[in-house]
C-alpha positions as CSV (number, residue, x, y, z in Angstrom):
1,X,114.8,99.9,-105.3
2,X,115.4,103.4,-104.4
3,X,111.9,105.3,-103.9
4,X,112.4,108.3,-101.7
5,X,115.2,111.2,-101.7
6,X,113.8,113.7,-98.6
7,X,116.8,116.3,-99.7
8,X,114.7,119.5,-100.3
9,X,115.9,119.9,-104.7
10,X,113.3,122.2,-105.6
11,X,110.1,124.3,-105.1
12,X,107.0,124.9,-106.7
13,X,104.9,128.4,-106.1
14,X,101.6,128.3,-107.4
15,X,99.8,131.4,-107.3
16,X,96.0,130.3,-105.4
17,X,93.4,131.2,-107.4
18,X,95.2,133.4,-109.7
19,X,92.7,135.4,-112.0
20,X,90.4,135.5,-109.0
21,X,92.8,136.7,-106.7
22,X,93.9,139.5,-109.3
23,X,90.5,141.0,-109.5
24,X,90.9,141.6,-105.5
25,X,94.6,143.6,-105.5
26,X,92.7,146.6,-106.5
27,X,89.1,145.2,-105.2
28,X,89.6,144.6,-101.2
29,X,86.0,144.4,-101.0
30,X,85.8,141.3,-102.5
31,X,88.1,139.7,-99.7
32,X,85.8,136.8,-99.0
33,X,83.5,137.1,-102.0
34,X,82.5,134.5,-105.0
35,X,84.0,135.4,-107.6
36,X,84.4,133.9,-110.9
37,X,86.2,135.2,-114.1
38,X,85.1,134.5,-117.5
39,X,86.7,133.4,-120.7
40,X,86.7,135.0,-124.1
41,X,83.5,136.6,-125.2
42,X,82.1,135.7,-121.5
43,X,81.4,132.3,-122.8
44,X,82.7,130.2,-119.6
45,X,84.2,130.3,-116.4
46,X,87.6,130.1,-116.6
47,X,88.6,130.6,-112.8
48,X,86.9,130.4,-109.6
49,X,87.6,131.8,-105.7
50,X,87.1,129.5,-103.1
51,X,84.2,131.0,-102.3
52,X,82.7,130.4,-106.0
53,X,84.1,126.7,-105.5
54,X,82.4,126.2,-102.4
55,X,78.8,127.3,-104.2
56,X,79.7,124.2,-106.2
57,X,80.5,126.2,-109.4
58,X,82.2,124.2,-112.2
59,X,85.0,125.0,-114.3
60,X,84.5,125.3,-117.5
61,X,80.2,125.8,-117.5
62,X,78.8,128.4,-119.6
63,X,77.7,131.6,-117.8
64,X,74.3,131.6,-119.6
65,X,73.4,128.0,-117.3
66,X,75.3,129.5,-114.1
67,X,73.6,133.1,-114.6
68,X,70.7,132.0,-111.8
69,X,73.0,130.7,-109.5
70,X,75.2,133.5,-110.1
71,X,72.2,135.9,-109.0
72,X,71.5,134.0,-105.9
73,X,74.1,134.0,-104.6
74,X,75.3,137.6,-105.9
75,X,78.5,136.3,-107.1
76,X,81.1,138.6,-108.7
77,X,81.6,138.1,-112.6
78,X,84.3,139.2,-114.1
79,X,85.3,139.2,-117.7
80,X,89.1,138.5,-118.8
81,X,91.8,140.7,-118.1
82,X,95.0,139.5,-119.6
83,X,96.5,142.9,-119.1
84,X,96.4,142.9,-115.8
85,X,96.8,139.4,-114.7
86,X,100.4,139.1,-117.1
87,X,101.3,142.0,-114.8
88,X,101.0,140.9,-111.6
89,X,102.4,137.8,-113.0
90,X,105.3,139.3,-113.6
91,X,105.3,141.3,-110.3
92,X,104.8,138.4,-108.6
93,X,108.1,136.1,-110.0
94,X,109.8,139.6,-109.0
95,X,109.3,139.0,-105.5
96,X,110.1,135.2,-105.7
97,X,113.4,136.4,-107.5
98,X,114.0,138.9,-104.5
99,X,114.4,136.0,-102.1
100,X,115.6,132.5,-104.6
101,X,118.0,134.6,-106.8
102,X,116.1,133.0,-110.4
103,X,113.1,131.2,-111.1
104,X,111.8,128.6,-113.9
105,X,108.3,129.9,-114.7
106,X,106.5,127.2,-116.0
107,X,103.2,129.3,-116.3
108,X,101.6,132.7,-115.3
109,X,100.9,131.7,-112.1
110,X,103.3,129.3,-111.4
111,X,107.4,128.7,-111.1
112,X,109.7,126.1,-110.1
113,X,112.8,127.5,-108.1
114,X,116.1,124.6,-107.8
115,X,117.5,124.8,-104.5
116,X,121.2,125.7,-103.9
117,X,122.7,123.3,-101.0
118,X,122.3,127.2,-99.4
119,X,118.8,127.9,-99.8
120,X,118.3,123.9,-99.3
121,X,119.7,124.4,-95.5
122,X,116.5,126.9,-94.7
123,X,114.0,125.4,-97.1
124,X,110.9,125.8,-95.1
125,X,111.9,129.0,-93.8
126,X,112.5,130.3,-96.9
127,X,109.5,128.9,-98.7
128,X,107.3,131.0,-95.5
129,X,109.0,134.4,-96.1
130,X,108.2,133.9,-100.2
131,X,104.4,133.4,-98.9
132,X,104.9,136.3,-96.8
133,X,106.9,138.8,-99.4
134,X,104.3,138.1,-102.4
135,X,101.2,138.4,-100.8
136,X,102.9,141.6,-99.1
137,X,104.3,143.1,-102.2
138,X,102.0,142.1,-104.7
139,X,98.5,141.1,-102.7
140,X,98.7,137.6,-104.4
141,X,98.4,134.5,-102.4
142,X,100.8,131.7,-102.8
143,X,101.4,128.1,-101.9
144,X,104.6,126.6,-101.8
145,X,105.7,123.0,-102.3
146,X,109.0,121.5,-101.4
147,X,110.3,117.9,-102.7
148,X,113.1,116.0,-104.2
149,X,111.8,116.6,-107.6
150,X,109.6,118.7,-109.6
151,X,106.6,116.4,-109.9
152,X,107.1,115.9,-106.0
153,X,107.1,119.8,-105.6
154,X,103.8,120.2,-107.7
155,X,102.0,117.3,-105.4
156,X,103.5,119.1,-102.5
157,X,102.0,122.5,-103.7
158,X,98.5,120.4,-104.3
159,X,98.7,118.9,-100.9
160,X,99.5,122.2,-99.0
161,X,96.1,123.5,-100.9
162,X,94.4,120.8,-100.4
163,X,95.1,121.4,-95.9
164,X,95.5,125.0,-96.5
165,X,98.8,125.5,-95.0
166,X,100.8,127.5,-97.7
167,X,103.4,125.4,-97.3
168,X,103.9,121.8,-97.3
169,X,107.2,120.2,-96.9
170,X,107.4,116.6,-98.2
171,X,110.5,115.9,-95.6
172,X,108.6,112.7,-94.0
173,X,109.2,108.9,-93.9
174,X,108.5,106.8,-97.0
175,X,105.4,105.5,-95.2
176,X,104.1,108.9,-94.0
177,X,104.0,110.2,-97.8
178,X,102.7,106.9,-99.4
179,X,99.9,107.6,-96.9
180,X,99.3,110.7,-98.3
181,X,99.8,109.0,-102.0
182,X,96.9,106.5,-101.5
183,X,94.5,109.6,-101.1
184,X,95.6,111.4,-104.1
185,X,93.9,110.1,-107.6
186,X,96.3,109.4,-109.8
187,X,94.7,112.7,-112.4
188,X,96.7,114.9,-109.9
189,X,99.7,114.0,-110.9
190,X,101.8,116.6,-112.9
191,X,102.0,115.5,-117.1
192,X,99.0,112.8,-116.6
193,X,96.3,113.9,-118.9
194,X,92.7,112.7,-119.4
195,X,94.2,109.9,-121.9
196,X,97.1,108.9,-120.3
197,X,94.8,108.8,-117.3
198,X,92.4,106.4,-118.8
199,X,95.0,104.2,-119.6
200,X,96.3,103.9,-116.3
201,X,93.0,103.9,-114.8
202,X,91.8,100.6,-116.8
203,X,95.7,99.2,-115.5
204,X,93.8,99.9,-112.1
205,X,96.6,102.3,-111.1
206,X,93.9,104.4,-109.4
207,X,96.3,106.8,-107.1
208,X,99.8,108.5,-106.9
209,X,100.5,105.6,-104.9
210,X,100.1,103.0,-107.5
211,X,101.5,104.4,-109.7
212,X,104.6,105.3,-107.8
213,X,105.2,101.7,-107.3
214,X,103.9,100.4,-110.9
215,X,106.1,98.1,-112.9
216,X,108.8,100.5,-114.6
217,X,108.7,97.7,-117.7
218,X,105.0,98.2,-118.4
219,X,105.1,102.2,-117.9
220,X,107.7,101.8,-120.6
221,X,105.6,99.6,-122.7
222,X,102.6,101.0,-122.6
223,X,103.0,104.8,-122.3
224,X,106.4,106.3,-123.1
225,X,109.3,107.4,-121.6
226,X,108.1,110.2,-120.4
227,X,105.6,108.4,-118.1
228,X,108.6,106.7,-116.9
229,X,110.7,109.8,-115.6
230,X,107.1,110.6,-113.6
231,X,107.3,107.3,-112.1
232,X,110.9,107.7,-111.2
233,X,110.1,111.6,-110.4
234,X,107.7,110.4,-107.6
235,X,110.2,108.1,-106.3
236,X,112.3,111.2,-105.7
237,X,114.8,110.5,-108.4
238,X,115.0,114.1,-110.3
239,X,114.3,113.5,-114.1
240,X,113.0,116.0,-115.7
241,X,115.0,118.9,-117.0
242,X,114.6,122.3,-116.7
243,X,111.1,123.9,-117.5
244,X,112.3,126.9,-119.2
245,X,114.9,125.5,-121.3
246,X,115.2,126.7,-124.9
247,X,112.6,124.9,-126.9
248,X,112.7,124.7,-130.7
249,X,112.8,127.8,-132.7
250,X,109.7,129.4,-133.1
251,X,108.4,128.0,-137.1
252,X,104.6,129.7,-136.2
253,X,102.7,132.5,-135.1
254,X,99.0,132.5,-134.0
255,X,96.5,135.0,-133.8
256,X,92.4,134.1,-133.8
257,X,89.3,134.8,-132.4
258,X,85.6,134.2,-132.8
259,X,83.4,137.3,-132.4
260,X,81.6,139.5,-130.0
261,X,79.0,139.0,-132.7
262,X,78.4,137.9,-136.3
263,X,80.1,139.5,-139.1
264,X,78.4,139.5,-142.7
265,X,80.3,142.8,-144.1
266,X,83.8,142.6,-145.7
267,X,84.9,145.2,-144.8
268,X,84.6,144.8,-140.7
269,X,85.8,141.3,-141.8
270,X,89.0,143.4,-143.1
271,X,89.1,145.2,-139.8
272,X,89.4,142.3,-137.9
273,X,92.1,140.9,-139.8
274,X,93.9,143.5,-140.2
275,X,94.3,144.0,-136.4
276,X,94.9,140.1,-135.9
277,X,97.8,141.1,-137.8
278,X,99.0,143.6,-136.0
279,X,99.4,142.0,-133.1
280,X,101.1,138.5,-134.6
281,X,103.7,141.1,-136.2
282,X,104.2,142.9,-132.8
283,X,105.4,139.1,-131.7
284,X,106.8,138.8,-134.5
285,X,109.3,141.6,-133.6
286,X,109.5,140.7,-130.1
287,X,110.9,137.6,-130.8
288,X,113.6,139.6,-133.5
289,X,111.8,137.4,-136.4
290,X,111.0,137.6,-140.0
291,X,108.2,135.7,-141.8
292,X,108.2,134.3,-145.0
293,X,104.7,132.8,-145.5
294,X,100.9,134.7,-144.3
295,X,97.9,132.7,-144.1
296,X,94.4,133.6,-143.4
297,X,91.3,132.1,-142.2
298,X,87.9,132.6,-141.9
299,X,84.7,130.9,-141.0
300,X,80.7,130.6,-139.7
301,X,79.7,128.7,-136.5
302,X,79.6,125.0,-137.0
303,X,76.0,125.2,-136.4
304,X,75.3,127.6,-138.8
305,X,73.4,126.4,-142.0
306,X,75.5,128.1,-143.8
307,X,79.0,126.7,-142.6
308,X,81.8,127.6,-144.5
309,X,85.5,127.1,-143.0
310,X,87.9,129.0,-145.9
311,X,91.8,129.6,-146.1
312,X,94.1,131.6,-148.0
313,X,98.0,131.5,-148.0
314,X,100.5,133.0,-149.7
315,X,104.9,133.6,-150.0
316,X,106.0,136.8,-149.3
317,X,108.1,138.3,-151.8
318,X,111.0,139.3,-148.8
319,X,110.9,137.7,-145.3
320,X,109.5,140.7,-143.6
321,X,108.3,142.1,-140.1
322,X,106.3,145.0,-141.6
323,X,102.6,145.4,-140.3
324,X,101.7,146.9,-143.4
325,X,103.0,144.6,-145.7
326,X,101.6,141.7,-144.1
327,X,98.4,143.9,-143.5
328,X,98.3,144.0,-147.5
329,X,98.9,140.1,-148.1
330,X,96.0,139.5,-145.9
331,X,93.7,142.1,-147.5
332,X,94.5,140.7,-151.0
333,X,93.6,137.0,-149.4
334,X,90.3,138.1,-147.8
335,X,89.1,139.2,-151.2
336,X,89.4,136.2,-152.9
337,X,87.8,133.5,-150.0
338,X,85.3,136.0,-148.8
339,X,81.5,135.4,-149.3
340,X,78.3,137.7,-149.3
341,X,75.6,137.0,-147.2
342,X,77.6,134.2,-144.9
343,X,77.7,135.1,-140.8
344,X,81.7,134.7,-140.4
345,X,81.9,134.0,-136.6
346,X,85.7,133.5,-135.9
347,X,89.2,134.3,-138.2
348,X,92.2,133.9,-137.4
349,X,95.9,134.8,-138.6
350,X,98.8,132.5,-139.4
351,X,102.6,133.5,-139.8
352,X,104.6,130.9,-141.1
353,X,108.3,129.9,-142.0
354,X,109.7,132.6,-139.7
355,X,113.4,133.1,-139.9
356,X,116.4,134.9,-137.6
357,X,115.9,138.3,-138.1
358,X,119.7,139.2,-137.7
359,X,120.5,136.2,-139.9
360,X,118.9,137.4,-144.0
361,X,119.7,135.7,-147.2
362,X,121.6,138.3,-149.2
363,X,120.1,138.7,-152.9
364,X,121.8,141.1,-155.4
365,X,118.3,142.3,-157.0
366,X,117.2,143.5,-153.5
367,X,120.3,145.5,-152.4
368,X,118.6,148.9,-153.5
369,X,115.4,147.9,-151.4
370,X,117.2,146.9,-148.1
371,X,117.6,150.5,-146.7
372,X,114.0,151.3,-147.2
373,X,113.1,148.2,-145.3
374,X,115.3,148.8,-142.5
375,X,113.6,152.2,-141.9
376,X,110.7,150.1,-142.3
377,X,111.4,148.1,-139.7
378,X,112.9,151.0,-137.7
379,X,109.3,152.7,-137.6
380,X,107.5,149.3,-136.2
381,X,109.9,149.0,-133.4
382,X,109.2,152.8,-132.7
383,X,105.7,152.2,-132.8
384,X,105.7,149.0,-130.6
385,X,107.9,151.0,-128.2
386,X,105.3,153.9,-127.7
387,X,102.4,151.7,-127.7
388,X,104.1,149.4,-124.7
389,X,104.7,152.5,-123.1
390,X,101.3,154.5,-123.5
391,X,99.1,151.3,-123.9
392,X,98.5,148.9,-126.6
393,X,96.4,150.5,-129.5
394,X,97.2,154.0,-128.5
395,X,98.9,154.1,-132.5
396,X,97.6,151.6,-135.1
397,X,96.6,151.2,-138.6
398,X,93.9,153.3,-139.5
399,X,92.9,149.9,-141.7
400,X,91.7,148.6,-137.7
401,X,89.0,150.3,-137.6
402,X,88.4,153.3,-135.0
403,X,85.4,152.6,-133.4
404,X,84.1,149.4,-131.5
405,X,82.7,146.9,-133.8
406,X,80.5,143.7,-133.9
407,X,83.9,141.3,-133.9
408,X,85.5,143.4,-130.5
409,X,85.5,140.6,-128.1
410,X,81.8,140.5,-125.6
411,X,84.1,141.9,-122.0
412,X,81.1,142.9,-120.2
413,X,82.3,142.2,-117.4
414,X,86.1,143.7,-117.9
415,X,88.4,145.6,-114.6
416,X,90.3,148.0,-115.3
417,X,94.0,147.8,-116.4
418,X,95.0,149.4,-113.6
419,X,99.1,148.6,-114.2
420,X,98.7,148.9,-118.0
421,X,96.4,152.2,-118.7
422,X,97.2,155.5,-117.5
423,X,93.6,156.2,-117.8
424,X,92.8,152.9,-115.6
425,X,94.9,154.2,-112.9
426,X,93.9,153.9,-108.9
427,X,93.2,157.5,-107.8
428,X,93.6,158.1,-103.9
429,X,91.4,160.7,-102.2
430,X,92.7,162.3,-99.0
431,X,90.1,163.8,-97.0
């Protein structure tokens, strides 16, 4: 049986302590403080610094049972910052790019890079001057895995973590890595999730190591054949394609969120919505797509006495990418599933049966309305292309709202934008 390939195929950069490690590009004196970033609403923590991990803060514990804690030890708590972090994401596989040529990112703080017999020939050294070049250009700190395959590369980038070296090089014997295998639970293992987990777990496959050498048959049998290429994966036999391969066409777009605080008004129900739409349709004609169907949702906390969960959907006459049609639909929606005196606590947008924008069903009765819908459409990619230029919201509906209201998300905590804001830029003083 053929279990180990020590031919350097790919790498894996993982970005240590991403959100965390964002808040200190522009912060250098945090360099050595806990600090922990929030999610949505500052409900949770979402991401931790080493320090914060070392204070034996947990992921995912609400702030409000963390707060004394948080005191004593004066850690830094901050809320969300998407702008920023999808920034320095992208600044980040920049400087990978610089050295690798092209990258499969599998996340915003991680990327898979498959090694050319070239860049396989100086792997290590190679995998140190990306270390080097991000944290130089961007501030980020990286670790770098190299293995045979992808999973290998992930458990690689966990393991040089895990010994903070940065790097780590799976390039041992078969008995050095199993070594190394027996220590790791089997939960670290890249596409194992809590269930498949627990299945493998009552098989008494307890590490990487068992389950690198588990019977192929049962894996098969009892999981799926996906479970299998992991098996196969950690025996260094490359199975799984690549990461950022073309999925399925996009059939859905998504925008929800509960609220900063509870809504009972209409009409700052309608402001919500209406700028949940706004941003779906800006993805909408990112992604050069048309939608057919809008649906709507709103409801109370599930604790509420009053719980109500309601949802409204509807055709569109035309496939369309125009904010203020869709705006309309959902308007027209609200006013039929809304009810007095209920404390709405989340809603939420749905665009559905989206089509190829360049690709339209010709109809006779709408030839006279196609050229006012192509200015239409003309004016939303104007507006998307001064609002990515000046900063998101900078034009919008008047139907938003203008001022901050009760269902803005709670960012209490929030950095500035410092790569997305002119107004959140760094200013240097010379003296």
């Amino acid at each position: 049986m053929q279990t180990h390939n020590v031919e350097p195929r790919f790498f894996l950069i993982d970005c240590n302590n991403f959100f965390a490690s964002c808040e200190r590009v522009f912060r250098p004196d945090l360099v050595d403080q806990p600090i922990v970033v929030l999610s949505n609403n500052d409900g949770c923590v979402v991401a931790r610094s080493k320090e914060a991990k070392a204070l034996g803060i947990p992921m995912g514990e609400a702030r409000f049972k963390l707060q004394p804690l948080l005191e004593r030890h004066k850690v830094h708590v901050f809320s969300s910052n998407f702008p920023l972090y999808g920034a320095l994401s992208k600044r980040v596989m920049a400087a990978v790019e610089s050295l690798v040529g092209s990258v499969e990112q599998y996340s915003i703080d991680e990327c898979f890079v498959s090694l050319t017999p070239a860049l396989a020939a100086n792997a290590l050294e190679i995998a140190r001057a990306i270390v080097q070049r991000v944290e130089q250009w961007v501030g980020i700190p990286v670790s770098v895995g190299i293995a045979a395959s992808r999973t290998l590369a992930k458990l690689a980038c966990h393991l040089a973590k895990t010994y903070c070296s940065r790097v780590f090089f799976l390039n041992g014997t078969e008995d050095d890595h199993d070594r190394l295998f027996a220590q790791i639970p089997v939960q670290e293992v890249w596409g194992i999730g809590r269930r498949r987990a627990r299945r493998l777990l009552e098989a008494e496959i307890y590490t990487v190591y068992d389950l690198k050498y588990a019977d192929t048959d049962w894996i098969r049998r009892h999981l799926n054949v996906t479970a299998l290429n992991t098996v196969l994966e950690l025996r260094g036999i490359p199975c799984i394609e690549e990461v950022t391969a073309p999925a399925e066409a996009q059939k859905t777009i998504i925008c929800s969120r509960s609220f900063g605080e509870k809504i009972y008004e209409q009409n700052a129900l309608a402001h919500a919505l209406t700028a949940f739409v706004s941003r779906a349709a800006v993805r909408l004609r990112k992604n050069k797509l048309l939608a057919k169907g809008l649906a709507i949702n709103i409801a109370s906390s599930r604790f509420c006495e009053q719980y109500t969960d309601k949802s409204w959907q509807t055709a569109l006459v035309r496939p369309t990418m125009d904010t203020q049609v869709l705006i309309n639909a959902a308007r027209q929606g609200l006013a039929k599933i809304f009810q007095p005196g209920i404390p709405y606590a989340r809603a939420g947008v749905l665009l559905f049966d989206l089509t190829n924008s360049r690709v339209r069903q010709g109809n006779l009765l709408d030839l006279q309305a196609l050229p006012h819908e192509l200015r239409r459409e003309s004016l939303m990619h104007t507006l998307d292309k001064i609002n990515k230029r000046y900063g998101q919201g900078q034009i919008r509906f008047a139907l938003e709202g203008t001022e901050p209201e009760a269902w803005h998300m709670k960012q209490e905590s929030r950095s500035q934008n410092y790569l997305g804001d002119w107004k959140s830029l760094a200013i240097a003083h010379c003296k």
